[in-house]
C-alpha positions as CSV (number, residue, x, y, z in Angstrom):
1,X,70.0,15.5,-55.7
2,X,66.7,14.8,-55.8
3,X,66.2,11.5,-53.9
4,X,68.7,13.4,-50.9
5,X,66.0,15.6,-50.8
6,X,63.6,12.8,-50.6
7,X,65.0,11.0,-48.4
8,X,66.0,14.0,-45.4
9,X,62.0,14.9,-45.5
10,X,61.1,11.2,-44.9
11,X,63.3,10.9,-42.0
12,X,62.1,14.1,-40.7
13,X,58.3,13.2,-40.9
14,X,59.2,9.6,-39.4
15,X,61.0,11.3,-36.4
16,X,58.4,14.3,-35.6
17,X,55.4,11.1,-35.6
18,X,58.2,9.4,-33.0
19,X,58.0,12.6,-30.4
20,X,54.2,13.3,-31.0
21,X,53.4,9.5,-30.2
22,X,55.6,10.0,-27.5
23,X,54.0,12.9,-25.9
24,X,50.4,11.6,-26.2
25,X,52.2,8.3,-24.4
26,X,53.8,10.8,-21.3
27,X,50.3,13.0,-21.4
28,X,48.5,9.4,-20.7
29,X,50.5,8.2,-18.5
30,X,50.2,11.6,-16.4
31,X,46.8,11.6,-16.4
32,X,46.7,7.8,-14.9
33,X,48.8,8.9,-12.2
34,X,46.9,12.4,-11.2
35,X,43.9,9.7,-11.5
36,X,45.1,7.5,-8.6
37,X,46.5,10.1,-6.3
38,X,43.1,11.7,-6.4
39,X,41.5,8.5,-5.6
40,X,43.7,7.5,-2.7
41,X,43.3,10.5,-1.5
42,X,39.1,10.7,-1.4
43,X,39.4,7.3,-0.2
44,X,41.9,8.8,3.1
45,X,40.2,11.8,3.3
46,X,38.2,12.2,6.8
47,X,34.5,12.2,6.4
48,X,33.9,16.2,7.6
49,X,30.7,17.8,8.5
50,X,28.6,19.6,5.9
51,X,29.2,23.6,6.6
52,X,27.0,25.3,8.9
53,X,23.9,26.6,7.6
54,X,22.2,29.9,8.3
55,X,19.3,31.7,7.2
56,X,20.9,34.2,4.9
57,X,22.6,30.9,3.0
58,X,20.7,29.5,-0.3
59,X,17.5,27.8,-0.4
60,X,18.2,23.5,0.1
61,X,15.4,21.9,-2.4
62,X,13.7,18.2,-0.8
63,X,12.4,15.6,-2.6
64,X,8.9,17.9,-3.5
65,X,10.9,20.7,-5.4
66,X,10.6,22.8,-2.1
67,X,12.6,24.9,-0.5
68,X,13.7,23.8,3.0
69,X,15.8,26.7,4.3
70,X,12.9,29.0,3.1
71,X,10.3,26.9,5.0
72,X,12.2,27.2,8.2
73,X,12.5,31.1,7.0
74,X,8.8,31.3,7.3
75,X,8.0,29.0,10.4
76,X,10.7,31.2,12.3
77,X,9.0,34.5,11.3
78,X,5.6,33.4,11.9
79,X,6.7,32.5,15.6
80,X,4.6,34.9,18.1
81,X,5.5,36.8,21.0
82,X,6.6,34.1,24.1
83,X,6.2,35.7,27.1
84,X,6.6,33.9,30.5
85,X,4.5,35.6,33.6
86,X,4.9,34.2,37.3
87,X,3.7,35.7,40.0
88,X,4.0,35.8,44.3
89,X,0.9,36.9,46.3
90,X,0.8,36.9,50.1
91,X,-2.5,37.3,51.4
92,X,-3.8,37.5,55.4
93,X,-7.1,35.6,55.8
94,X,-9.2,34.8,59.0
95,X,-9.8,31.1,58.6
96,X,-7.3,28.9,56.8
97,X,-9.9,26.3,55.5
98,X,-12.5,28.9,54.8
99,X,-10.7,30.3,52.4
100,X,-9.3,27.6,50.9
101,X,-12.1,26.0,49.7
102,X,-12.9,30.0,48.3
103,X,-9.4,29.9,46.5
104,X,-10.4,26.2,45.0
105,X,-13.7,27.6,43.7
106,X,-11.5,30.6,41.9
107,X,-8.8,27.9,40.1
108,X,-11.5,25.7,39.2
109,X,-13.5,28.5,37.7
110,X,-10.2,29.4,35.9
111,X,-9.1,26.6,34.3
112,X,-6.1,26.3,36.8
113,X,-4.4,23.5,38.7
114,X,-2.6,22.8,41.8
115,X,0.9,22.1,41.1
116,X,2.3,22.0,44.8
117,X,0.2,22.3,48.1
118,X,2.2,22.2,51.6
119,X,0.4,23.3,54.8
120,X,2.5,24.6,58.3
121,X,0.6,25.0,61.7
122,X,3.1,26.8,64.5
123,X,2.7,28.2,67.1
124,X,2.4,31.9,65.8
125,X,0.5,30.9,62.6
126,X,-1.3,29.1,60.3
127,X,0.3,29.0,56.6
128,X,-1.1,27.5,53.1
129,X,1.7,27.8,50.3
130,X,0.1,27.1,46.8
131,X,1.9,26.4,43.6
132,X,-0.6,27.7,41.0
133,X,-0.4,26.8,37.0
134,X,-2.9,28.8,35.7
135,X,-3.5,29.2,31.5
136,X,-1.9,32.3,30.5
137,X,-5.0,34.3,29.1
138,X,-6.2,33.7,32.3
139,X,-3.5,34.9,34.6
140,X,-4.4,38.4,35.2
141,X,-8.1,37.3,36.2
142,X,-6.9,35.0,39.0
143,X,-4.6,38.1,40.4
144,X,-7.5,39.7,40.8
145,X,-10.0,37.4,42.2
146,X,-6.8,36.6,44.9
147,X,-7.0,40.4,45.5
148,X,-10.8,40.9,45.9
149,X,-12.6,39.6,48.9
150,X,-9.8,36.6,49.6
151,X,-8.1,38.6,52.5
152,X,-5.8,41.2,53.0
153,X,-3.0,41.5,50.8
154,X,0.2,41.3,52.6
155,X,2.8,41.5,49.5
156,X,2.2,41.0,45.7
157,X,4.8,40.7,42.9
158,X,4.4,40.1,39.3
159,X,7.5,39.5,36.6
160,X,7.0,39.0,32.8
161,X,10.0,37.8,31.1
162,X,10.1,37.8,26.7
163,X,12.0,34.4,25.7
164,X,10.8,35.2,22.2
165,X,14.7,35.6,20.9
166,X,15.5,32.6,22.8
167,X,12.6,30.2,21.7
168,X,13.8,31.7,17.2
169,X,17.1,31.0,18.3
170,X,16.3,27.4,19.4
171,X,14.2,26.8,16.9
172,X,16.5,28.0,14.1
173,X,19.2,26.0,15.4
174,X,16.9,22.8,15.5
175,X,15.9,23.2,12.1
176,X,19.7,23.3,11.0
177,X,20.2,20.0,12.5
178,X,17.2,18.0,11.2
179,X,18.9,19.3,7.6
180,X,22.6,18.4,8.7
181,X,21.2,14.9,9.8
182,X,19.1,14.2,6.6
183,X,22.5,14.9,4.8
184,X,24.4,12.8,7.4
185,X,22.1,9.2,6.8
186,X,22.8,10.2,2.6
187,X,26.3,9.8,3.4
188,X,25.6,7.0,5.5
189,X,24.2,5.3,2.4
190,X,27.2,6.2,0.6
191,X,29.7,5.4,2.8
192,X,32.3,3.0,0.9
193,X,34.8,2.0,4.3
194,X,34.2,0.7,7.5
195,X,35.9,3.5,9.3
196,X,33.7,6.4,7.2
197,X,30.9,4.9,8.7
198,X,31.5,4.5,12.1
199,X,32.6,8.5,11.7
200,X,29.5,9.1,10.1
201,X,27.1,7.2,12.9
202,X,29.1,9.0,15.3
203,X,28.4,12.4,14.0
204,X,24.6,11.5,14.0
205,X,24.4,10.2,17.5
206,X,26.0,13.3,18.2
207,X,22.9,15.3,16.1
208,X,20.3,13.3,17.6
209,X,21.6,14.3,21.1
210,X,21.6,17.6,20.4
211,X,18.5,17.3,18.5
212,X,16.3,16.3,22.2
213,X,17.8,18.6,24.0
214,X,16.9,21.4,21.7
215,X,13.1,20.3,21.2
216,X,13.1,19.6,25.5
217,X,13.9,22.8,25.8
218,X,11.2,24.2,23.0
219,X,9.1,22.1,25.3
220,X,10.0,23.4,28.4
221,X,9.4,27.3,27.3
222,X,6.1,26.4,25.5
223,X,4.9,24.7,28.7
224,X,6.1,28.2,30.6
225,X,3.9,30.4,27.9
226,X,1.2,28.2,27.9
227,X,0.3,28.1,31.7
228,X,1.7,31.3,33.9
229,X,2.8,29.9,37.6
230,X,1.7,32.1,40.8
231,X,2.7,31.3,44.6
232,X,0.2,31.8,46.8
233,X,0.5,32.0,50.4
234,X,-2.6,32.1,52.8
235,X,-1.5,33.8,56.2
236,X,-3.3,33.5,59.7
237,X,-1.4,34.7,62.3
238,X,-1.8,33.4,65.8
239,X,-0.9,35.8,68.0
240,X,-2.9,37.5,70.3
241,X,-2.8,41.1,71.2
242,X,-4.1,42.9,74.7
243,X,-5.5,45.6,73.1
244,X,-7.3,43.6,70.2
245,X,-8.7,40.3,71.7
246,X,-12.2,39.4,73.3
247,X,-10.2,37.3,75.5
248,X,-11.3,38.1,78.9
249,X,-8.7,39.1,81.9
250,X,-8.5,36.6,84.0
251,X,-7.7,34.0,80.6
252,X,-4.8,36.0,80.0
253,X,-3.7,36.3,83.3
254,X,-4.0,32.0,83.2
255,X,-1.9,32.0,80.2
256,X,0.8,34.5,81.7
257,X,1.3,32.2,85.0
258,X,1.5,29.2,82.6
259,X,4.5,30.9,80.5
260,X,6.0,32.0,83.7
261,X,6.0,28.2,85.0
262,X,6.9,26.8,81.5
263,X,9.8,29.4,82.0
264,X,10.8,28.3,85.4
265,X,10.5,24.5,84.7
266,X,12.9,25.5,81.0
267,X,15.5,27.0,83.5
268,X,15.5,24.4,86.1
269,X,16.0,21.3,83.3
270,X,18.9,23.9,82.0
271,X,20.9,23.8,85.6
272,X,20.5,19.9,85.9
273,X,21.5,19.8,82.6
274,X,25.0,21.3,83.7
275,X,25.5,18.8,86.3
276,X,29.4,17.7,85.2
277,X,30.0,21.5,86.0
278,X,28.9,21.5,89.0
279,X,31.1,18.6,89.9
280,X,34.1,20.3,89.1
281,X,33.6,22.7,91.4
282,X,34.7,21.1,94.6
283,X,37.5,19.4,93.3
284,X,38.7,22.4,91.9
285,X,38.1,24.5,95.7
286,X,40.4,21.1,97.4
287,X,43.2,21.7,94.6
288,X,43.3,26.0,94.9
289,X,42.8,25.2,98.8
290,X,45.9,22.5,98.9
291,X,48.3,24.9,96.9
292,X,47.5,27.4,99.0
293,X,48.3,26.0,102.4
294,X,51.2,24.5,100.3
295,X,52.8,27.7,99.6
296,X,52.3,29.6,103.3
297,X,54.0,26.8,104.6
298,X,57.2,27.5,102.3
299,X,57.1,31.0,104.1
């Protein structure tokens, strides 16, 4: 009785090692499989960008140990007030290049250029149109030497515009990139297939891009900060009125029969200028004249 006994507990030991060895076997080969599907499918995967960043997100530590989302943090909120002034001034002077030479004495004296100079003589006036870039500290100053002692003031206009939200926005965003582009050359690096790094090249052409245009256009506002733009016009009308000019009678009276004739000769080219009209005329009269005598002889 004893050996039976015996021998069932053998068997029993030999068949529970049997289905242990044989679940450590399955659990193995389980984990070889999971292994390969999850490395077929990082190798398929698409390369996808790193998530946006934003200024509430954590800190990204560089090589020195430093924070770069806080640095941006801090260059963003140390970013002063941009304010773009431009200005139009229209001013009636007596002698065009009298005061010209006046107005050059008052941009040289205030560390101001000429960005755009174009000059119209007519026949009713004389006009000067200035483009002005003038440093921005010194903006109000030049106003007011334009206004004192240059010549009447005909029309004024002055606009400030705050591009300050603008320009952090910009500049936010431009920091962003420069990270997301770092991050895209690591990958570069890392990049095991052809066709994860063509994806990968094209994603930082695309940063680049983006990358100019932002810092043209950080360019473009600093340049409108720096140095305010006014448009000046200098205004000398020609015209001469009865009861204003020196002019004596008899030179008016001149210049009257000379408009009159300039008037007359105007007309006369006019007429001779319709001279097809005018011979349609009698070929018209023959026609009316032949259906006429056409029809009374049907009566």
């Amino acid at each position: 009785m004893k050996k039976i006994i015996f021998l069932l507990s053998g068997l029993i030991l030999i068949n529970c090692s049997k289905s242990g060895g044989e679940k450590q076997e399955v659990k193995a080969d389980l984990m070889e499989v999971l292994t390969e599907d999850k490395v077929a499918y990082s190798s398929a995967a698409p390369i996808s960008p790193p998530p946006p960043l934003s200024v509430s997100e954590k800190p990204v530590s560089n090589e020195n140990g430093t924070n770069k989302e806080i640095d941006t943090q801090k260059k963003t909120d140390t970013i002063s007030k941009k304010i773009i002034k431009n200005g139009e001034m229209k001013i009636q002077v007596g002698d065009i290049k009298k005061t010209q030479n006046q107005v050059n004495e008052i941009i040289k004296k205030n560390n101001a250029y000429i960005q755009k100079e174009e000059f119209q003589n007519t026949d009713m006036d004389d006009n000067l149109s200035l483009i002005i870039r003038v440093p921005h500290k010194n903006f109000d100053a030049l106003i007011n030497s334009f206004s004192d002692g240059v010549g009447t003031v005909l029309s004024k206009n002055i606009s400030s515009n705050d591009v300050t939200e603008e320009y952090t926005d910009v500049a936010i965003k431009l920091a962003n990139k420069k990270i997301y582009l770092e991050k895209y050359r690591d990958m570069l690096k890392k990049a095991a297939t052809t066709k994860d790094m063509l994806e990968i090249q094209e994603n930082i052409r695309e940063l680049e891009d983006e990358i100019d245009v932002s810092e043209g256009r950080l360019r473009f506002i600093d340049d409108r900060v720096n140095y305010s733009t006014l448009n000046l016009n200098l205004y000398k009308e020609k015209v001469r009125s009865s009861a204003t000019s020196k002019i004596g009678f008899g030179s008016r009276f001149m210049d009257s029969l000379t408009e009159g004739w300039n008037s007359f000769v105007s007309f006369l080219l006019g007429m001779v200028s319709l001279w097809p009209f005018f011979l349609l005329i009698p070929v018209i009269i023959f026609l009316w004249r032949k259906w006429r005598s056409g029809k009374k002889n049907k009566n």
